[in-house]
C-alpha positions in Angstrom: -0.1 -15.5 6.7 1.5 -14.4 3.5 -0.3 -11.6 1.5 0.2 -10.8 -2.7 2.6 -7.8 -2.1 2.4 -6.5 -5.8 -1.9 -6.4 -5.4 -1.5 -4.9 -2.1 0.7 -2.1 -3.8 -1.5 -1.2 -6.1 -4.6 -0.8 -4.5 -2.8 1.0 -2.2 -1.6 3.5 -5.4 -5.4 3.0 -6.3 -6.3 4.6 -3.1 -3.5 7.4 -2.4 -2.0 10.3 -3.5 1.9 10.0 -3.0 3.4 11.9 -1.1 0.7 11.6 1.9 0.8 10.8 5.9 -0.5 7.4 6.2 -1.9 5.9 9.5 -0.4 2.6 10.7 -1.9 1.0 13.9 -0.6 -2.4 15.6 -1.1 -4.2 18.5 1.5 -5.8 20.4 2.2 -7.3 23.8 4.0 -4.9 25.9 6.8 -6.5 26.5 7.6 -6.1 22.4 7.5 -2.3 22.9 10.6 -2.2 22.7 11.3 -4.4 20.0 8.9 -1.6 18.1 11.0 1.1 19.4 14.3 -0.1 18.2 13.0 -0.6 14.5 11.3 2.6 14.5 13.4 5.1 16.7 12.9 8.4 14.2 9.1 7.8 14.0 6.5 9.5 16.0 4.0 7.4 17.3 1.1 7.1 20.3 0.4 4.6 22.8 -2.3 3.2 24.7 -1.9 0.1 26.8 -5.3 -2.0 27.3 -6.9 -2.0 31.1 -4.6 -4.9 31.7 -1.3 -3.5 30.8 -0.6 -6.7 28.6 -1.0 -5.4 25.5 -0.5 -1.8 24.0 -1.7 -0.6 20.9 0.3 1.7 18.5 -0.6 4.7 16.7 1.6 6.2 13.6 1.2 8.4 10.7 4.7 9.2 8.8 4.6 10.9 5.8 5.5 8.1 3.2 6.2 8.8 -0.4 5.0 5.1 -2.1 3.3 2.1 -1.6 6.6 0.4 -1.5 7.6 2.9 1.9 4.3 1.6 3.1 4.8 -2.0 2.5 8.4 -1.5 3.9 7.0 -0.5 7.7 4.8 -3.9 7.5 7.6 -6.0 6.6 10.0 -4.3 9.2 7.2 -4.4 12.0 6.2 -8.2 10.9 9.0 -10.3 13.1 7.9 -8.1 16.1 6.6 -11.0 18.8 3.0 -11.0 18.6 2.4 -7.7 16.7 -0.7 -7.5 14.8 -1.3 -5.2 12.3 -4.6 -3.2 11.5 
């Protein structure tokens, strides 16, 4: 699925005050945790595995300073195995 970076930009400058925290939630098979973990080792984050323990869903909310810092965590969370973003 490809997306039109520049449009997602600006609505996101539309919708945001920069500097601000912004949430980020994904969903991944468990076994990518650590995949996730690697490309995001100085981030703060939550977890909660579903019922089954085969997937886990992730929680974060850095404090980014533009749309282009937000479009940067997609981009380096994207090549994760099965992530989905929210």
């Amino acid at each position: 699925m490809t997306f039109d970076r520049d449009k997602f930009m600006e609505t996101l400058d539309e919708h945001h005050e920069w500097p601000c925290p912004f949430i980020f939630k994904f969903i991944m098979p468990t076994e990518s945790l650590p995949v996730f973990e690697e490309r995001f080792p100085e981030t703060e984050y939550s977890l909660k595995e579903s019922k089954s323990g085969k997937y886990t869903s992730v929680t974060m909310e850095p404090h980014v300073c533009s749309a282009e810092e937000v479009v940067k965590v997609y981009e380096k969370a994207a090549d994760i195995p099965g992530i989905m973003s929210l």
